[in-house]
C-alpha positions in Angstrom: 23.8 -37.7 -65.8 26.9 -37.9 -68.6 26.8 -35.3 -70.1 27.4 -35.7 -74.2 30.6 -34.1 -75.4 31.0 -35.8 -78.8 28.9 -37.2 -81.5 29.3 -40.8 -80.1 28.0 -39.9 -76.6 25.1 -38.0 -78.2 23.5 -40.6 -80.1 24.1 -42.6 -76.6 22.1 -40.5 -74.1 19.4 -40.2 -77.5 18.9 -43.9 -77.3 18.6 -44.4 -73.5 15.9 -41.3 -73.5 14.2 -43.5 -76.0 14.3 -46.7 -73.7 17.8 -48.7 -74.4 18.8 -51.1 -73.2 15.4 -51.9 -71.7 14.6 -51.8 -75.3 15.7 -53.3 -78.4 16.1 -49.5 -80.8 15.4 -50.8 -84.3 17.6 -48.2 -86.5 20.7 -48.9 -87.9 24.0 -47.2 -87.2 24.0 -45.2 -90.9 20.2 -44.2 -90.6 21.1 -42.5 -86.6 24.2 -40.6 -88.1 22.3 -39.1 -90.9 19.7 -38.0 -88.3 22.3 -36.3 -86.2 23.6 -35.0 -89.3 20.0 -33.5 -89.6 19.8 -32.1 -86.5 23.0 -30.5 -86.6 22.2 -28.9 -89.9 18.6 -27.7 -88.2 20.6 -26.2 -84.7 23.2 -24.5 -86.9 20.6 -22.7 -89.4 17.7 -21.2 -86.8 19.5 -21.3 -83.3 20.9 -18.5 -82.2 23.5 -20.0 -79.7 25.0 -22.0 -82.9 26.7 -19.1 -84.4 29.0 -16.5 -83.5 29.8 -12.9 -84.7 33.7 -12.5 -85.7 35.9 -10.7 -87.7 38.2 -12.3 -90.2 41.1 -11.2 -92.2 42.2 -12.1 -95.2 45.4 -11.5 -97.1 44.8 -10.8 -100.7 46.3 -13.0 -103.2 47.0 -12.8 -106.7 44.6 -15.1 -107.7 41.7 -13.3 -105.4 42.6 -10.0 -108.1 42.5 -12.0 -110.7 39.0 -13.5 -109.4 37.5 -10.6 -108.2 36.2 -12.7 -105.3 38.0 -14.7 -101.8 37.4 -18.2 -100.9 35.2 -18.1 -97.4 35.9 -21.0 -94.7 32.8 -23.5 -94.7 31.4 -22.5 -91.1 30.9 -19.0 -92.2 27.3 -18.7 -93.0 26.9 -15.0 -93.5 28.7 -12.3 -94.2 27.5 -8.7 -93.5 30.1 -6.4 -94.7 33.8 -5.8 -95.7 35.2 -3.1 -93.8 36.2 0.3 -96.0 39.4 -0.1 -97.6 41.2 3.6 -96.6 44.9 4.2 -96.8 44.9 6.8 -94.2 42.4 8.3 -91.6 42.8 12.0 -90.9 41.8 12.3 -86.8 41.7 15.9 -87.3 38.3 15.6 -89.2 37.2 12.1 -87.4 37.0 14.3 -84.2 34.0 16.5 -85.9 32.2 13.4 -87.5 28.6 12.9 -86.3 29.4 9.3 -85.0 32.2 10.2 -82.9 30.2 13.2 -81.6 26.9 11.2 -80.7 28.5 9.0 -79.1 30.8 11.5 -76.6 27.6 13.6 -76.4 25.5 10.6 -74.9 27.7 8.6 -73.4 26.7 10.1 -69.7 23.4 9.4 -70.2 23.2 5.9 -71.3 21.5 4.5 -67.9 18.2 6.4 -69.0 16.0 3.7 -71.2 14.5 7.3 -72.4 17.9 8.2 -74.3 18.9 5.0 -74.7 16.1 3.9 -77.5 17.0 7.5 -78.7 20.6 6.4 -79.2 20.0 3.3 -80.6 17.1 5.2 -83.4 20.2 7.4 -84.1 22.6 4.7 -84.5 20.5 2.7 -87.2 19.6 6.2 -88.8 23.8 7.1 -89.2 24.4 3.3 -90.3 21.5 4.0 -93.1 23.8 7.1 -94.0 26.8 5.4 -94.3 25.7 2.9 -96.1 23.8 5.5 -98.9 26.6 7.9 -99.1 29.9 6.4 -98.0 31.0 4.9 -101.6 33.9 3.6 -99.8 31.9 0.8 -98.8 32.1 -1.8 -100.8 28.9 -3.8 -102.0 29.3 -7.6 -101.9 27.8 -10.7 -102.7 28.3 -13.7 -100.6 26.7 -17.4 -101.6 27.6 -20.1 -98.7 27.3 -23.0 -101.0 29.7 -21.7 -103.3 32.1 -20.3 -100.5 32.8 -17.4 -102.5 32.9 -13.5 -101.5 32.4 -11.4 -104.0 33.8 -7.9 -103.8 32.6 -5.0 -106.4 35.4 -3.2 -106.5 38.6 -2.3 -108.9 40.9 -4.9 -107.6 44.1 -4.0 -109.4 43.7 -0.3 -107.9 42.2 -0.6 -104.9 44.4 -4.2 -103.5 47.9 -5.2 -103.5 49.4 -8.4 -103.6 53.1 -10.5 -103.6 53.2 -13.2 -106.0 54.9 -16.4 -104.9 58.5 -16.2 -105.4 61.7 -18.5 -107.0 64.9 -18.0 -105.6 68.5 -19.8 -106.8 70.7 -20.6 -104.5 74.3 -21.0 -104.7 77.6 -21.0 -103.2 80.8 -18.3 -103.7 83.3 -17.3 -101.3 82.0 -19.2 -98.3 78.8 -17.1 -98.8 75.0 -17.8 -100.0 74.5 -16.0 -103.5 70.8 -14.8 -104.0 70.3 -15.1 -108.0 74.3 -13.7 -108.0 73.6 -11.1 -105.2 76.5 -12.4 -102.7 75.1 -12.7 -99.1 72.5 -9.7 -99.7 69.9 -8.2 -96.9 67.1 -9.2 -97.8 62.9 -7.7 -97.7 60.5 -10.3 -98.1 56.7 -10.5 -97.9 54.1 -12.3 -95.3 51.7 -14.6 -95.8 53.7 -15.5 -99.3 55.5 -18.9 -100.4 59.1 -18.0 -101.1 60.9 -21.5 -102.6 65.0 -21.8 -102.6 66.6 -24.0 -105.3 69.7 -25.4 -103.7 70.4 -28.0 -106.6 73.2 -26.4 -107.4 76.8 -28.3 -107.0 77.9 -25.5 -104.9 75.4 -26.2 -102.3 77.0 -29.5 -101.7 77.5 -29.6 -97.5 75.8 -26.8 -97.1 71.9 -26.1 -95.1 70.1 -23.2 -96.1 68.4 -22.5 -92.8 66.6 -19.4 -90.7 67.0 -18.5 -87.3 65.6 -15.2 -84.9 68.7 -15.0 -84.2 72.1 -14.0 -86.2 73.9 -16.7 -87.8 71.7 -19.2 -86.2 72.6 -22.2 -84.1 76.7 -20.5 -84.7 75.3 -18.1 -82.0 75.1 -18.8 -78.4 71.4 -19.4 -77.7 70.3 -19.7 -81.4 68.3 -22.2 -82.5 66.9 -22.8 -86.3 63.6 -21.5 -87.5 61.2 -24.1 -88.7 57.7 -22.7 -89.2 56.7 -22.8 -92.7 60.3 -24.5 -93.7 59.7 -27.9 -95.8 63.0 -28.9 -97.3 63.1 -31.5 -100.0 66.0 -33.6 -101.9 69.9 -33.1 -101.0 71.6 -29.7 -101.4 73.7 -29.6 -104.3 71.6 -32.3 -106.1 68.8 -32.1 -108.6 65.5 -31.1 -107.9 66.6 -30.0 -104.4 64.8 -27.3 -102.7 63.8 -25.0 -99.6 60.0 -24.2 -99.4 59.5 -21.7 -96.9 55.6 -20.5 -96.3 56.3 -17.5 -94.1 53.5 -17.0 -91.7 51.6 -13.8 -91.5 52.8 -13.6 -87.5 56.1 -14.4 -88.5 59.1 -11.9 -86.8 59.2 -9.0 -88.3 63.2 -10.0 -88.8 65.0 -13.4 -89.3 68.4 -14.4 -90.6 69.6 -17.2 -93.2 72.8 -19.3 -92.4 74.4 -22.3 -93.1 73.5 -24.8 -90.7 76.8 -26.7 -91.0 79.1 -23.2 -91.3 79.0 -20.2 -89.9 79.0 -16.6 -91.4 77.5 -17.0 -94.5 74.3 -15.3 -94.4 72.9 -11.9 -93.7 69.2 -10.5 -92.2 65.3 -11.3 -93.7 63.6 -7.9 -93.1 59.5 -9.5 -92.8 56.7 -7.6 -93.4 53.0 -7.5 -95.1 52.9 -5.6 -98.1 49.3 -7.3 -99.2 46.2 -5.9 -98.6 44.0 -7.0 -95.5 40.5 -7.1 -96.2 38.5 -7.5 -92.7 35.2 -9.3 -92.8 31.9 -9.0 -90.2 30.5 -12.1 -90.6 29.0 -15.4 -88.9 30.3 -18.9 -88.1 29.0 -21.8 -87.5 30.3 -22.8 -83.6 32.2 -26.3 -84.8 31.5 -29.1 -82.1 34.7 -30.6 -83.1 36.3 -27.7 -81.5 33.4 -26.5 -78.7 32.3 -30.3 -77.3 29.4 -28.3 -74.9 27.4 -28.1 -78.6 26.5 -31.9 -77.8 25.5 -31.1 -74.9 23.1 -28.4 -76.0 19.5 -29.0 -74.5 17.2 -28.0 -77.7 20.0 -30.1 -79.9 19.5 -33.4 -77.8 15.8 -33.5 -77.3 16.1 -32.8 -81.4 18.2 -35.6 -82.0 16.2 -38.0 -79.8 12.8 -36.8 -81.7 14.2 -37.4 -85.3 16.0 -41.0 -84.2 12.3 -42.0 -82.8 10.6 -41.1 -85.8 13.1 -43.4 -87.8 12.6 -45.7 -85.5 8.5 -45.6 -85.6 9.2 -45.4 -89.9 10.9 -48.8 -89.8 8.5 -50.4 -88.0 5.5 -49.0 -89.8 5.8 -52.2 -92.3 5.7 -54.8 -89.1 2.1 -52.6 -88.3 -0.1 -55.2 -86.4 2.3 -57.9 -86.8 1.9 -60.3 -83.4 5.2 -61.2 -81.4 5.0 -64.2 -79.6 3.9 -63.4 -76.3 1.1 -61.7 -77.2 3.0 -58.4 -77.9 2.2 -56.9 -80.9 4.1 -53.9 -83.4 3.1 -50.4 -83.3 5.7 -48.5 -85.5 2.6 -46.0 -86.7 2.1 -44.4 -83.1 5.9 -44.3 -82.5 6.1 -41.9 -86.0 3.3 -39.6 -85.0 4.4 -39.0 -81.2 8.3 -38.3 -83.1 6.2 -36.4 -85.8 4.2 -34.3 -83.1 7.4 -33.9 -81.0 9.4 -32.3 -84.1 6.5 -30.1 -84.6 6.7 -28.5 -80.9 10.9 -28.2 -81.3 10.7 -26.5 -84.7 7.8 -23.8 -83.1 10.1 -23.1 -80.6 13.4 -22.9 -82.4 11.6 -20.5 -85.3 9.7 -18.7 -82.0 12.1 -18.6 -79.2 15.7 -19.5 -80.8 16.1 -18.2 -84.6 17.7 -15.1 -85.1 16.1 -11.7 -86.5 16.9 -11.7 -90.0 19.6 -9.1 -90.9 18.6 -7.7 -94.1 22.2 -6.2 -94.4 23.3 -9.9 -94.8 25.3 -10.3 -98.0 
């Protein structure tokens, strides 16, 4: 048996359970992708094997302070909390807090189902706690349509963020010039969009590049830096310009150069001087990216239920109509076997499949 790895094969092995090429499938092409579509959108909202528990992270922006919320990927469909924003932790007094304790206390005796339900009573019991007392939690509001987290917080005092920065480029005394700083060492920020002007005329011959190691490809063994680098125009000409997006697992130290010259730049100190915010939340497991989804058993007998009720709907018109041959339409009986078969999938999803609900869901 194939087994369906892609939304093509899935509406394949659909229409040979209902019969092709024995038999003639009357729905179009557009009506079987909108019933996939369907049956995606019911898999991903009540079965539990269509979402997975992760934690993001998120490098605050300016415009996220300005906001007061962060723009959330599409597959995210929840999102229970935001982890405390604390500058320091002092492990002298994490030692003597009752989480930590509980958990070194019972640890040896975790085998027992006795203690066990007592351990979990006591973990829901401490996460009530927390969630009453600890004001360093932070409350949140999260709307998946909109993609938008909101955060009730004071942004400006509690985050910190690196605006995108301009930088002019020039030429003097076979060195780079940093807005008149000749050759400087240089601290720059991750995750932000630093962009070079090299239009001016003493740029003319002359690469502004990046390299791991010193003075780039001039070095034995170096080679130039390209992640993030987008060059446009000609040095030395108008509108000519290095954008470099530097990544957030970018070195923690790179060096500019000349790419036609040697010795004329210095060191990039890296590092991340935004806030992280870390996220619990769920997404949506993307069959794009994890083919087995297709292949899911609940998903295809789905699929194949809602394609035969289409099918038994456009035939309902041709009800009693008499084929030659003797054969006659029967479009109604087709609907209500696809109608009753739906009805026995979406018991069992809501029954065996769907999810407690988490009333700590933001």
């Amino acid at each position: 048996m194939a087994k369906p790895n892609s939304r093509a094969t899935l509406v394949s092995y659909c229409k040979r359970a209902l019969g092709h090429p024995v038999i003639e499938i009357n729905v179009d092409d557009d009506q079987v992708d909108d019933r996939i579509d369907e049956a995606l959108q019911f898999y991903q909202e009540y079965h539990a094997d269509a979402i997975e528990k992760v934690y993001l992270k998120h490098l605050v922006q300016p415009a996220d302070q300005i906001n007061g919320y962060i723009s959330i990927p599409d597959l995210v469909t929840n999102v229970v909390r935001v982890f405390p924003l604390r500058d320091t932790v002092n492990s002298s007094i994490s030692m003597f807090d009752a989480k930590y304790q509980m958990h070194l206390n019972d640890m040896f005796s975790l085998g027992y189902m006795g203690n066990l339900m007592e351990y979990e009573m006591t973990q829901q019991w401490l996460s009530l706690l927390d969630m009453i007392i600890d004001n360093t939690d932070k409350h949140i509001d999260f709307n998946r349509h909109r993609n938008n987290l909101r955060i009730d917080m004071d942004w400006s005092e509690e985050t910190t963020s690196v605006e995108a920065q301009s930088v002019v480029i020039k030429m003097a005394s076979n060195k780079f010039t940093w807005d008149t700083d000749s050759a400087p060492e240089k601290s720059l920020s991750k995750g932000i969009v630093y962009t070079f002007d090299v239009s001016d005329a003493t740029n003319n011959t002359h690469i502004l590049s990046f390299s791991k190691t010193i003075d780039g490809s001039h070095t034995t063994g170096g080679v130039e830096y390209t992640t993030g680098v987008v060059r446009s125009g000609t040095p030395g000409q108008a509108n000519a310009k290095v954008t470099f997006t530097i990544a957030e697992d970018a070195p923690d130290t790179l060096y500019y150069y000349c790419g036609i010259h040697g010795n004329m730049g210095n060191k990039l100190n890296l590092a991340i001087n935004s806030t992280y915010l870390v996220l619990e939340c769920y997404r949506i497991v993307d069959p794009a990216t994890y083919t087995d989804v297709y292949n899911d058993y609940f998903l295809k007998r789905y699929c194949t239920a809602l394609i035969k009720q289409q099918w038994g709907q456009n035939l309902i018109k041709f009800e009693g109509m008499q084929m030659p041959g003797g054969v006659t339409f029967n479009g109604r009986q087709i609907y209500d076997d696809a109608t009753a078969d739906l009805e026995k999938l979406t018991e069992e999803a809501r029954l065996n499949w769907e999810e407690p609900i988490d009333f700590m869901t933001g």
